[in-house]
N, C-alpha and C positions, 0 to 999 in steps of 0.2 A: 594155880591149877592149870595143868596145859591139856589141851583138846586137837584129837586129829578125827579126822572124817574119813578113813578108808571108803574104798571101795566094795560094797557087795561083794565076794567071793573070792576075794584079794586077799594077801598073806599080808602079816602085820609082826615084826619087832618091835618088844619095847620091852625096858627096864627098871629095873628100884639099883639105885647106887648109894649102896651104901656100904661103908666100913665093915666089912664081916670077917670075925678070925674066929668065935665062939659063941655059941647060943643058938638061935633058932630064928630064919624069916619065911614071913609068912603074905602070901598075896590074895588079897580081899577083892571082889566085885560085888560091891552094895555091903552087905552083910551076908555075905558067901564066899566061903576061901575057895578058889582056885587052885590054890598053890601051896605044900609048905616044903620047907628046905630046913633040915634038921640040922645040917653039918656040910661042911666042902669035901667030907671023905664020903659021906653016904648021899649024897644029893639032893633029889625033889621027889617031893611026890607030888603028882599034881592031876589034874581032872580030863575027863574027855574033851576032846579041843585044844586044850592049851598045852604045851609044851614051856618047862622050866629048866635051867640048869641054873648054878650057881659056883661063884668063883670070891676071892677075895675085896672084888670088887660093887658086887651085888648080883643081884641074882634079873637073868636076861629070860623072857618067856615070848612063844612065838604062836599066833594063830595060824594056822595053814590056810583056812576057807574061814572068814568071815563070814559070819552069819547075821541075821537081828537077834539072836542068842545073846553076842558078844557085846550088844552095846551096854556102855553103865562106865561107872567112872570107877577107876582102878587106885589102889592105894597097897603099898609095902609095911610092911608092919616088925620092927625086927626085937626081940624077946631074948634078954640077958639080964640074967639072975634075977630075978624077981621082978625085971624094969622092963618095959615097953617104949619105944620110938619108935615112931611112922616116918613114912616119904612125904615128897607132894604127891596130889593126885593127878590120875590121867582120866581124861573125859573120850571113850570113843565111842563116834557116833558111826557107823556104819549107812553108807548112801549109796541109791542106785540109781544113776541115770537113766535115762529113756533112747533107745535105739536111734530116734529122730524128732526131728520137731519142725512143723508144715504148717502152711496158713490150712485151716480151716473155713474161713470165710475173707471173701479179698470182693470190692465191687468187679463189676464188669470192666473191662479197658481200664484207660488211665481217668484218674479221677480229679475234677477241679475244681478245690473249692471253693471257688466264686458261683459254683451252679448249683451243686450238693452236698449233704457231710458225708463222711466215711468212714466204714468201721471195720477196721484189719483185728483178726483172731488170728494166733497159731494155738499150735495142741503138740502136748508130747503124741509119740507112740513106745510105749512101753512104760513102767512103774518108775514111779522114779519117789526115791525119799531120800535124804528130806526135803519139805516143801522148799522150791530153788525162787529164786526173784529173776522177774523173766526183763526184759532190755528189748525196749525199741529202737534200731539203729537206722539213721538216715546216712545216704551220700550222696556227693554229688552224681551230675550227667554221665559224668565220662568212669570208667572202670578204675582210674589211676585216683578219684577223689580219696580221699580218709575217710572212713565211717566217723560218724558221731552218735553217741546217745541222746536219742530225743528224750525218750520216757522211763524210768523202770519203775514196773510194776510186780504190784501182788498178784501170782495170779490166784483162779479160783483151783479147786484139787474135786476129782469124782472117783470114788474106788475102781468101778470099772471090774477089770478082775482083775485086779491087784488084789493083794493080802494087805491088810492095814498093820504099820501103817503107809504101805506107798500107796501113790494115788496115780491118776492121770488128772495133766495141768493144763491150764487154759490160760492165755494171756490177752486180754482184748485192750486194742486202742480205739477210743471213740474222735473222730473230727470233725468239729462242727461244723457246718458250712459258714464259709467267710472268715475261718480264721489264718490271719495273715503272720508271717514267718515273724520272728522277734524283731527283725529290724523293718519292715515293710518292705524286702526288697522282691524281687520279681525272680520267686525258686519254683523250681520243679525236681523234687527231690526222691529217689528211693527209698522205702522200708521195707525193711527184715526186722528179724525179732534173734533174742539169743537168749538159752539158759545162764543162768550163772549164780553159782555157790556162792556164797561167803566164805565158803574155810575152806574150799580148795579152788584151785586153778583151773578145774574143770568147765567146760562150756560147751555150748551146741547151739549150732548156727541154721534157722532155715535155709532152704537150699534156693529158694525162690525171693522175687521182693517183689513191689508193690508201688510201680509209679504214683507221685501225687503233686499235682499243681496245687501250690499257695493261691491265695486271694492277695490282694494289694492295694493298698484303701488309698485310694484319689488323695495326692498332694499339693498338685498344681495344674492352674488352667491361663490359659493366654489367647488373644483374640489374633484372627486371620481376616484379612481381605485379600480375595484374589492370591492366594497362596503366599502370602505377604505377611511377614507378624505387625502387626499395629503398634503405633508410637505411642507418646503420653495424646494425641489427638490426632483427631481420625474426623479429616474435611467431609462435611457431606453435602447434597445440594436437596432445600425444601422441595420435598414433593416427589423426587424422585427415588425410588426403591433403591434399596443397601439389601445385599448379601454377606453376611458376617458368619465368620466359624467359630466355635471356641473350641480349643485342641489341649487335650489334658497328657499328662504323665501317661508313665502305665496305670490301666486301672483292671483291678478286677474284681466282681463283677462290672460291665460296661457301668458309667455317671447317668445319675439323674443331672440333665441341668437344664437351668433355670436362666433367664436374661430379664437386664434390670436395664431403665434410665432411670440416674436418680435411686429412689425408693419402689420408682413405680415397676412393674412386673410389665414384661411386653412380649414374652413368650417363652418359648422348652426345647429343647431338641438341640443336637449339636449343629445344628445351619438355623439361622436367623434370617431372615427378610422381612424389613422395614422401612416405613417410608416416615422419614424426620420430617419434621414441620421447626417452624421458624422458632417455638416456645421450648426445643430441644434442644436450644444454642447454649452452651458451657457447661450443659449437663455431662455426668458421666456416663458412659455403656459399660457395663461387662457381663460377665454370664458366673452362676453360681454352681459348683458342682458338689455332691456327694455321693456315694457309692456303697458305706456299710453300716453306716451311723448316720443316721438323719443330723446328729448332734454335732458332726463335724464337718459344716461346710465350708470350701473352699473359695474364694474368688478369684476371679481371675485382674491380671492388671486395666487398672480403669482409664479408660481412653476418654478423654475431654471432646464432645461433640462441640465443630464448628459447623454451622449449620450457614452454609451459604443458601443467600435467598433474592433467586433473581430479579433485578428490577423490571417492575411491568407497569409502571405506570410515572408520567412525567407533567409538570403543570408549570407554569410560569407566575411569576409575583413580581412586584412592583411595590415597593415599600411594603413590605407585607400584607398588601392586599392580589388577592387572582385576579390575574387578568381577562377582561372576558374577548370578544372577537375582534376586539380593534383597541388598537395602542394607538394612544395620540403623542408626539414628542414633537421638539421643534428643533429644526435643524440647524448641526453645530454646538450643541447645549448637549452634552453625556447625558447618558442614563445609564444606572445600574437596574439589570434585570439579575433575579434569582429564580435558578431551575430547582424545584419540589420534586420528588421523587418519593415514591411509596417506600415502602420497608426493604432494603436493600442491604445484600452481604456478601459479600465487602466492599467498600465504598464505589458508587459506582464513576467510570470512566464518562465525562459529559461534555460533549460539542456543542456549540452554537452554529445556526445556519440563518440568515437570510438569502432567504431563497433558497439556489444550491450553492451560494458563497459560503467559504466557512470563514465564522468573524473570531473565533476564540474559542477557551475549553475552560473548564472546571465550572464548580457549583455557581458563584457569582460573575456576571460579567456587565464592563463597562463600555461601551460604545458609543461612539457618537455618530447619531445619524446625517444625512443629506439628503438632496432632492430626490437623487437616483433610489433611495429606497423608498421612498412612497409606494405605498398598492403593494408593495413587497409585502411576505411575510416572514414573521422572526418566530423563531422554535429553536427548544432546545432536544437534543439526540442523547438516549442514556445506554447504556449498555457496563454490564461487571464479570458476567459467568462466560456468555459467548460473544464473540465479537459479531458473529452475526444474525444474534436477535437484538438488534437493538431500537428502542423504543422512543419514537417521536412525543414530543411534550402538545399541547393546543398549539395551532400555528396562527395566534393574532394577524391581522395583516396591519404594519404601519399608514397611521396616516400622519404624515410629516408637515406639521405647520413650520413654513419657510419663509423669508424675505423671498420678493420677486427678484430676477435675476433676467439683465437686460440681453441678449443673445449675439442677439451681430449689426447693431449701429454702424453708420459708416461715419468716418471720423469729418467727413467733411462732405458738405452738400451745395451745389451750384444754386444760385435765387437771381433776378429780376427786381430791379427797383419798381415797383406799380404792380407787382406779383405776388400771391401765394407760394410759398417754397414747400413741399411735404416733406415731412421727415417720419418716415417708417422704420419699423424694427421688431424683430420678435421676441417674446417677453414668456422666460419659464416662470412662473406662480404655481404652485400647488396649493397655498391658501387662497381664497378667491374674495373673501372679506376685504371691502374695502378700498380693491384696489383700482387706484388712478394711474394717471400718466401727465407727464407737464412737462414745462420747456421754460426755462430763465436764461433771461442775457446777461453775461455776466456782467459786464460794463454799464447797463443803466440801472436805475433806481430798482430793478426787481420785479417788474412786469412780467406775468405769471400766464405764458400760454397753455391752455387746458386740453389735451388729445381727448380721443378715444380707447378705448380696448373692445378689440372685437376678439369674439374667439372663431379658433381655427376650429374646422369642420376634420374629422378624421380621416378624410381621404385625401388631406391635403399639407398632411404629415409624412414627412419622408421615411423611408422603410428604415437605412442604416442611422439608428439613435443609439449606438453603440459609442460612436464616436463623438457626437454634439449632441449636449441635453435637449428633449425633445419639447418644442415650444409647446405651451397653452395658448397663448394669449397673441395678437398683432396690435402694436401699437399706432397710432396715426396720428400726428400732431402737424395742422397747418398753422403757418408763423408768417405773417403777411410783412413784405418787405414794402413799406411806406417811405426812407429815406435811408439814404448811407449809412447812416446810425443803426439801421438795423441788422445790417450785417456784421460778422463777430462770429465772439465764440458762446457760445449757449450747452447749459446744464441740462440734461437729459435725467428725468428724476422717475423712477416707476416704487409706488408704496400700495402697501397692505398695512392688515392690521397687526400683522409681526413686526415689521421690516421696511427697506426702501434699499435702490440700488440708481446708480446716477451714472452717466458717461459723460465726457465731452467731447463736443461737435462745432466744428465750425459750418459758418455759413458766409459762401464766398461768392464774390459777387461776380456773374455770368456776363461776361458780355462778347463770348460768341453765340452763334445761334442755337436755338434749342432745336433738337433733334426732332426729322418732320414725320409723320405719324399715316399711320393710314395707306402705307406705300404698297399697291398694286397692279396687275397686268389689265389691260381688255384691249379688245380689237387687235388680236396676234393671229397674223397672215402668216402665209411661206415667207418673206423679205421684210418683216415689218410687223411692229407691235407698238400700243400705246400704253405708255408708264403714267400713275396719277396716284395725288399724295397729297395729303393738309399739310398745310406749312405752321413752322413750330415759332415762338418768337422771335424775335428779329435779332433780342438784343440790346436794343435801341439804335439800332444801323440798319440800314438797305440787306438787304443779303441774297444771296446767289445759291443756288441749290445746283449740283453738280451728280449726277449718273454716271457708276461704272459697269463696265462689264467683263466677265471673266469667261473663257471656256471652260477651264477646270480647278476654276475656286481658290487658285493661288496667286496665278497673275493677275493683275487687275489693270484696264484702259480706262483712261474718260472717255464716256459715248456722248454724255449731252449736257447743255448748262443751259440754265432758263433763269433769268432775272427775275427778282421778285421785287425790287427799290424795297419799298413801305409798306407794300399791300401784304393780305395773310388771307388766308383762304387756300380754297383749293389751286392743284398746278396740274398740269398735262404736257409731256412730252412725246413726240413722235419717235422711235429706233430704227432705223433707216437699215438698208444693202445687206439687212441678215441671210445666212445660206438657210434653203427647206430643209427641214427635218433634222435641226442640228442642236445642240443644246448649250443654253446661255443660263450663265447668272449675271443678275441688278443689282448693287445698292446705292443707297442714295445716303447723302449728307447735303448742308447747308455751312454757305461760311462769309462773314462780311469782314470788314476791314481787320475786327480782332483775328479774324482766326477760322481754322473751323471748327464746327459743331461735332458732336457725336454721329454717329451711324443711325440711319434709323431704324424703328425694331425690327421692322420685316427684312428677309434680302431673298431675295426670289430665283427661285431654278425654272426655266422655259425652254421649251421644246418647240421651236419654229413649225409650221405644217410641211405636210409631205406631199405631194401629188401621188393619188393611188386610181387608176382606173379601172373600173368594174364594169360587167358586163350585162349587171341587173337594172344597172342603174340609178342603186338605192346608195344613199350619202350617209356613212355612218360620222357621228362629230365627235371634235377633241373635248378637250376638258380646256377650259378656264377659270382661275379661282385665286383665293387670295388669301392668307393667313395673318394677324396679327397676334403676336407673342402678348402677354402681357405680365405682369409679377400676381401670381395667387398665393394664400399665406400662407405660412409653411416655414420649414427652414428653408429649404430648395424653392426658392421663389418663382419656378416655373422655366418659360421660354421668352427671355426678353426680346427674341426676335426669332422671326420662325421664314425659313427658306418654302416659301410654294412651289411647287413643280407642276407646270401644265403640261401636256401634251394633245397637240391638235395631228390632223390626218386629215388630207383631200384623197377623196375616193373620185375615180371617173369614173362617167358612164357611157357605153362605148368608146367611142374617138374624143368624147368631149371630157375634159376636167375641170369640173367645178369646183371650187371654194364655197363648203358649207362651213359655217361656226357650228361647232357643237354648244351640248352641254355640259356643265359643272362635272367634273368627273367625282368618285363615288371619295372619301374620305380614305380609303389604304390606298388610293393611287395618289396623296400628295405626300410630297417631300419635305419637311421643314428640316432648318437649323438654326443654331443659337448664333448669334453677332457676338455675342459674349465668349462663346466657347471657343472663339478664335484667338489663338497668339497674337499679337500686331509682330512682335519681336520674327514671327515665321513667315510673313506672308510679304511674299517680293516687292519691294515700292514700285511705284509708279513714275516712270522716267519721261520725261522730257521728248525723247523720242517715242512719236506716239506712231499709230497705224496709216502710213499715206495715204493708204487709199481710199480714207473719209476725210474726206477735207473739211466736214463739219466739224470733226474732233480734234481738238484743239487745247492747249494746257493754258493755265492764266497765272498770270507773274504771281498772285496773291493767292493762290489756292497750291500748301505745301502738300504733294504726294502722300495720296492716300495708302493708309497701312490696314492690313486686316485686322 
């Protein structure tokens, strides 16, 4: 059975083909002839509407104007001799389109489904049968995309005023909000609507469309720092706030999300601000999203928190016990100390310091103390995140149990047969338990001379202890020289309860004079002063004490010599033909057949008087005085000889000039110096050729020129 669908009002051919040379065909709609054709010489006859002719081949019939009259299925019928045969049939269906076809309802602007649904209607204008299947067509952006069918639908039909049965047709599209295009991808796409037949070619296209953005359902999320994508781990530091983003695909509608450490929940929103703590070390971070389906959440890549945590606190140990405010060690013997640190990440960077030395680094450290760090203190310094907060541990202060330690012994020391010889020295101890001083000769049986230890007074400690360990202690051992025998070499032994430290020293036997003591000025005129002095031992010889004098403390004369044979006690010399108001230095030595003696301590600067006349006639006086050096303990043993400087003044009054003696002048008006600070190596000897015009002064064969 074959079927055409004219057109309303449209002209239509068709045929029955069949064989015909005799008998009769006849054309039926339903059960109603149309048509008959008796013969090829006489024709058709056939009905209003339809037009027949008929030829050998079969008989062709023509509708001018299609009607709904004309629909029905058509069949040929052809009649010889008493027999009947049909055609196939023809099915015409007669259809009318609609003039146009328009949305009827369209949202406002363009419409996106991530926010609301939407529902596009068109409508014919005009009757249209038969019922057509309506087509929803998308395309892309741009005018040159290809249409595609979204939808086709049934639509609904209203008589309207149509004659039934056409109708007017309705095609509606419903979109739900949040429905996402079949791939998830990110469309915004055009709809139109279109007629269309099944059995003809016919169509009808609205003239308009109907923007519409897809939704697109959250597929991926990834974490940001500082516009930064984060790695598998993402450094943090305890305590201080993190700003984290999590940044997804396209999504539409906008993500719910959600941020996780771990399992635990720690906030919402696409920025995070959080402050890690130390218990969030290895945990993960990420943020969770979803957008249309609660059912389909996404995570994002999980970053491993390292949770850096800075060290803030430091302690010291000693075999695994704290140390509390004082460390005891003994000096020369290691210790290992251990620096404690609180919870710290990543390992932290750790100094040692005594004092501000720095003695080493890392967690354990071995050192071995000495005297010099006594009173010190030891700590250790930690620092991981900044280098500059870094954090001091308890600063113990050492106290250093030490062997005493003998200072500056002199290797060899002058004595006196029927004499005490002293032997001094200064003695570093920082332990103070126990400790002696002693003297053994090595040569006899072991006779065990026993000192003292005095301790030094602090003001009598010299300032530069940078360079020589700073004494505690003065040692004093007299060693009484009774026969030959006692002189040698002898052991110097100083112990504590740690320790001991020993020198050797000789002790050599004097036999020039001992250096004379007590050397100073009185009764100094304009021309003339008296020099006086204790004399030191002999020796066991006679001995001669000899006076020099210098103008400017390089050259040196003999001024006087005064015999002493045997006796000891004080001496007195007179200094003869000096100029007024001039200035002189003295020193004095002793010397008998050995030799001579030392210098003595003092050596004196004087200032002869002046003649001054005044008109008041008031006598103002000099000074006279006298200084004697002596060794105080210490390292710096003091002024072993100290230079006096007097100065005297005769005032006149009127025409007259008197010589008055003053008084002692005030302490900043005297001069000293050291006999010791003198080079001998610098200071001009003393020649043979002396000053003629003292004829008391005089050189003696057995007294060799004195050296400074």
């Amino acid at each position: 059975m074959n079927r055409v669908v004219p057109l309303k009002g449209s002209s239509l051919v068709f045929s029955c083909e069949l064989s015909f040379t005799s008998g009769a065909i006849e054309l039926w709609k339903g059960t109603g002839r149309v048509a008959d054709c008796s013969s090829i010489d006489y024709g058709c006859t056939h009905y209003s509407g339809y037009s027949s002719i008929v030829n050998q081949t079969g008989v062709f019939t023509t509708i001018s104007s299609l009607t709904r009259e004309n629909e029905g299925t058509y069949i040929c019928k052809l009649l010889m001799h008493s027999t009947e045969s049909q055609s196939n049939s023809l099915t015409i269906v007669v259809y009318t389109i609609p003039s146009r076809l328009d949305f009827t309802q369209v949202p406002d602007g363009n419409v996106d489904l991530s926010v609301r649904s939407a529902r596009l209607q068109c409508t014919t204008s005009g009757c249209t049968y038969p019922p057509p299947l309506i087509q929803w067509l998308t395309q892309g952006q741009t005018s040159s995309s290809p249409y595609e069918v979204y939808k086709t639908v049934n639509p609904s039909g209203t008589g309207g005023s149509c004659v039934p049965p056409e109708q007017l047709y309705t095609g509606t599209l419903d979109l739900q909000q949040n429905i996402t295009w079949s791939d998830n991808s990110d469309k915004v796409l055009t709809f139109s609507c279109r007629i269309e037949y099944p059995d003809s070619r016919m169509n009808l296209t609205t003239s308009g469309s109907q923007p519409i953005k897809f939704a697109v359902r959250v597929t991926e999320a990834f974490l940001q720092q500082n516009n930064q994508n984060i790695t598998s781990t993402l450094t943090v530091n305890s305590g201080v706030p993190v700003t984290l983003t999590c940044l997804t695909g396209t999504s539409r509608p906008a993500p719910t999300i959600g941020w996780y450490i771990g399992s635990r929940p720690i906030g919402s929103g696409t920025s995070l601000t959080f402050t890690p703590s130390n218990t969030d070390h290895n945990e993960v971070i990420f943020c969770q999203v979803y957008n249309i389906d609660p059912n389909l959440k996404v995570n994002s890549s999980k970053s491993s928190l390292f949770v850096r945590v800075r060290v803030t606190e430091a302690y010291l140990q000693i075999k695994n016990q704290n140390i509390t405010s004082t460390l005891t060690v003994h000096s020369g013997e290691p210790v290992t100390l251990t620096c404690i640190t609180g919870t710290s990440r990543p390992d932290p960077i750790i100094d040692w310091y005594i004092g501000s030395r720095s003695i080493g680094s890392g967690t354990s450290l071995t050192f071995t103390p000495s005297n010099t760090d006594h009173n010190e203190v030891i700590f250790c310094q930690a620092y991981n995140i900044d280098p500059n907060l870094k954090v001091d541990s308890n600063k113990p202060r050492l106290f250093v149990r030490a062997a005493p330690k003998i200072l500056d012994v002199s290797p060899s020391y002058k004595g006196y047969v029927g004499q005490y010889t002293m032997i001094q020295f200064n003695v570093n101890s920082i332990t103070k338990e126990n400790l002696t001083v002693t003297a053994r000769h090595s040569n006899t049986s072991g006779l065990i001379h026993q000192g003292i230890i005095q301790p030094i007074l602090p003001y009598s400690i010299p300032v530069n202890s940078s360079q020589i360990p700073m004494p505690d202690f003065r040692g004093i051992i007299s060693i009484g020289i009774m026969s030959e025998n006692d002189f040698g070499p002898y052991v110097i032994e100083v112990k504590n309860i740690v320790g001991s430290d020993s020198e050797n020293i000789q002790i050599i036997r004097q036999i020039t004079p001992e250096k004379p003591s007590s050397f100073h000025a009185t009764n100094v005129q304009e021309k003339q002063l008296s020099l006086r002095w204790q004399a030191g031992y002999n020796g066991g010889y006679t001995q001669t004490f000899i006076v020099q004098i210098s103008h400017d403390n390089i050259t040196w004369n003999n001024a006087s010599q005064v015999s002493a044979g045997n006796r000891d006690g004080w001496f007195t010399t007179v200094i003869e033909d000096l100029i007024p108001g001039s200035d002189y230095y003295f020193r004095l030595c002793a010397y008998n057949i050995n030799g001579r003696g030392d210098l003595a301590d003092v050596q004196l600067a004087i200032r002869t008087l002046k003649d001054v006349c005044a008109s008041d006639g008031i006598s103002v006086g000099g000074a006279v005085g006298a200084g004697v050096g002596g060794a105080v303990g210490g390292i710096v043993l003091g002024l072993i000889g100290a230079i006096i400087a007097f100065t005297f003044r005769r005032q006149l009054n009127g025409s007259k000039c008197s010589c008055l003696r003053s008084k002692m002048r005030t302490d900043d008006e005297l001069h000293s110096y050291s006999n010791t600070e003198m080079n001998p190596q610098t200071v001009k000897p003393i020649y043979e050729e002396l000053n003629k015009g003292n004829t008391e002064q005089r050189v003696y064969d057995k007294i060799s020129p004195l050296e400074g």
